[in-house]
KEFI-384460 format. One line per 10 residues: for each residue x, y, z of N, C-alpha, C. Coordinates in steps of 0.2 Angstrom, whole numbers, plus 2048, in hexadecimal, padded with zeros to 3 digits. Layout:
N
X/Y/Z/X/Y/Z/X/Y/Z  ...
# end
This chain:
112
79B/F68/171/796/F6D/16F/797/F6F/168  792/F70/166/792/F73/15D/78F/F7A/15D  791/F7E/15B/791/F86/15C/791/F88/155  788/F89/155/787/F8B/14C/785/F93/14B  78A/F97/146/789/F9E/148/786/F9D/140  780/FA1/13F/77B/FA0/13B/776/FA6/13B  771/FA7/133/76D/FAB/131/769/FA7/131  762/FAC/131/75D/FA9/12E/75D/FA8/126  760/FAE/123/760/FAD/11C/768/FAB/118  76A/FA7/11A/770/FA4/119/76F/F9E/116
771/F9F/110/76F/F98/10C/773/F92/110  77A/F93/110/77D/F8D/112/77B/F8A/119  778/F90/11F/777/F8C/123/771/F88/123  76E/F8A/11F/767/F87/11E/766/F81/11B  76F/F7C/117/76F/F76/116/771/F73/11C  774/F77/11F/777/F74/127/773/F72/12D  76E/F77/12A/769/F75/132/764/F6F/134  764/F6B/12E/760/F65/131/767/F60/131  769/F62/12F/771/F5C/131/770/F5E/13B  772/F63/13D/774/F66/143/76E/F64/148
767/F64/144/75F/F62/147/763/F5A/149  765/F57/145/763/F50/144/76B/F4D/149  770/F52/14A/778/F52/14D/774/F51/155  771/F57/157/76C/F57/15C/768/F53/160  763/F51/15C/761/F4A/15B/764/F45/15E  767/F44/15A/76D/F3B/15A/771/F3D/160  774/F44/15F/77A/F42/165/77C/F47/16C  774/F48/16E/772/F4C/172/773/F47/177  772/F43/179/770/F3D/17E/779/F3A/17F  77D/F3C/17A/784/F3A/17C/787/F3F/17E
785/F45/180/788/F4B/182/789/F51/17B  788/F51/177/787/F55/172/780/F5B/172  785/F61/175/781/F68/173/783/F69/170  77A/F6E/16D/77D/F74/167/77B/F7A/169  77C/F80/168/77A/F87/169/77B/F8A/161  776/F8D/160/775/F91/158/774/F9A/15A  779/F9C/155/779/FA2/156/778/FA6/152  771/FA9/152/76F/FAF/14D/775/FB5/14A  777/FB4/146/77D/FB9/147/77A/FBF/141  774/FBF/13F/771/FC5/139/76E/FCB/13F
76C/FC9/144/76A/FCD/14A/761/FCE/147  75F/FC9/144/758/FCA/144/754/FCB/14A  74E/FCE/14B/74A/FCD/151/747/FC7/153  747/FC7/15B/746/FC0/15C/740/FBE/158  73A/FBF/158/733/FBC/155/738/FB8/14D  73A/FBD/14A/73B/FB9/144/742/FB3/144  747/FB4/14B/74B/FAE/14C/746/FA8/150  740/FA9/153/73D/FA5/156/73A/FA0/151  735/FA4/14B/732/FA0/148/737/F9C/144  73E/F9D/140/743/F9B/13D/743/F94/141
744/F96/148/745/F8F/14B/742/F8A/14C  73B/F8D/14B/735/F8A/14D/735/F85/145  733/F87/140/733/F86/13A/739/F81/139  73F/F81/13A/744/F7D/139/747/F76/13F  741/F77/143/73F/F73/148/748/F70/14D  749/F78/14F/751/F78/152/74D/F7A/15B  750/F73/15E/74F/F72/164/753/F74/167  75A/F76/165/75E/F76/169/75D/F7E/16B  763/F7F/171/762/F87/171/767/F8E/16B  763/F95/16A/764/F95/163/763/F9F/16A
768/FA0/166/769/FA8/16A/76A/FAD/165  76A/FB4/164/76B/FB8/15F/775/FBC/163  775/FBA/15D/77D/FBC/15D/77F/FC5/15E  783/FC5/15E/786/FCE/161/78C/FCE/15C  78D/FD4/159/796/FD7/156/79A/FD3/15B  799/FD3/163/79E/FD2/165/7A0/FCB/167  79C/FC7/165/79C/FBF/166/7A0/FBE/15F  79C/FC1/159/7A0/FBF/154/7A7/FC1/155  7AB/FC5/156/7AE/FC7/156/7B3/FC4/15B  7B1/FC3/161/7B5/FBC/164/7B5/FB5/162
7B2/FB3/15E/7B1/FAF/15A/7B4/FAE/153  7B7/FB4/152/7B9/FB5/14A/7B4/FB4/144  7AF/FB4/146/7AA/FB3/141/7AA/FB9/13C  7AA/FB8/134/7AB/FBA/12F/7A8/FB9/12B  7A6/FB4/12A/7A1/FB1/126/79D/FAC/129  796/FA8/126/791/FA6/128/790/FA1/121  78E/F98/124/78C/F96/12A/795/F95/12C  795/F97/134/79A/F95/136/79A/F90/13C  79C/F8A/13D/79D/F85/143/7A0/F83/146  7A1/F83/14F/7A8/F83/151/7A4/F7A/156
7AB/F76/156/7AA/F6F/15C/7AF/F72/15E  7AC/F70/166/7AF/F72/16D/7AD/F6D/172  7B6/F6A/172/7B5/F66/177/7B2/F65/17E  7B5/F60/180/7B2/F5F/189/7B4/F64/18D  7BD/F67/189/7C1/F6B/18E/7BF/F70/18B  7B9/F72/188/7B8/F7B/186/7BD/F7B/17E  7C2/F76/17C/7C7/F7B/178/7C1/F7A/171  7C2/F7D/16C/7C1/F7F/164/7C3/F79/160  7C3/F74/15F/7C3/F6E/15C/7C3/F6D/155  7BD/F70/152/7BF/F71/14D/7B9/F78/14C
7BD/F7B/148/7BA/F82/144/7B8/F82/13E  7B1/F83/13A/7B1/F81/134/7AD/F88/130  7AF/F8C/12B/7AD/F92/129/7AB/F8D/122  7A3/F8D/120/79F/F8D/11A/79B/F86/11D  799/F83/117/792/F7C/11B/799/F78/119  797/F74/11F/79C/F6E/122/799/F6A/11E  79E/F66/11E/79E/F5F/11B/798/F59/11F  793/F58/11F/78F/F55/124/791/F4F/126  794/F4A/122/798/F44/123/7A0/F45/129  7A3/F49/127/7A9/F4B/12A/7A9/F4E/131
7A2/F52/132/7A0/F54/137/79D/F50/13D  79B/F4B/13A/797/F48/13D/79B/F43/140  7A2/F40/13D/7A8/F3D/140/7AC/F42/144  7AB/F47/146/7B0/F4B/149/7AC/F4D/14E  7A4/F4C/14F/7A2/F4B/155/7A1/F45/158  7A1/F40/154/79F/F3C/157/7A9/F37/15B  7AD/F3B/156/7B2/F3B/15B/7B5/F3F/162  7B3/F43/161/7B2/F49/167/7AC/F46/16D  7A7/F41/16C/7A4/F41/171/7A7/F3A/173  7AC/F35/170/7AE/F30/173/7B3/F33/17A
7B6/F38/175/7BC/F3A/17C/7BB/F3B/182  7C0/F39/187/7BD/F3B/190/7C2/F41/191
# end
């Protein structure tokens, strides 16, 4: 699972999200979830159209203090891989690497 804790006005997750569109895409059908987490606390109408506009299929929730906060989230865009067994795989605070990321899921979805 790919867990994006994310703005709508957040420049860096805005490099990130058609990488994550495209993660989705590709490797949706090998087991690969994603879940996007509004963490600015916008109104839904304007997280709907974001979504809509950025053509993110995946599922996309508005985030709480308290998520973040179990989360350690601190800063934004921030992305968690979580394996098959739930654990936190890797934790990445600012825009990921697109290449590096993209090897770190596509080794986590080999694993049984």
């Amino acid at each position: 699972m790919l867990l994006d804790f994310w703005g709508t006005t957040c420049g860096g997750c805005k490099i990130e999200l058609p990488w994550y569109v495209a993660f989705d895409r590709d490797f949706g059908s090998r087991g690969l979830s994603l879940i996007g987490l509004d963490m600015y606390g916008e109104k839904p109408s304007v997280v709907r159209t974001f979504v809509k506009t950025w053509h993110m299929k995946y599922p996309v929730a508005i985030g709480t203090d308290r998520i973040g906060d179990e989360f350690h989230v601190q800063e934004l865009p921030m992305t968690l891989l979580i394996d098959r067994h739930g654990r936190i795989a890797v934790s990445h605070v600012g825009i990921v690497n697109q290449g590096q990321f993209q090897a770190d899921i596509e080794a986590l979805l080999r694993e049984r």
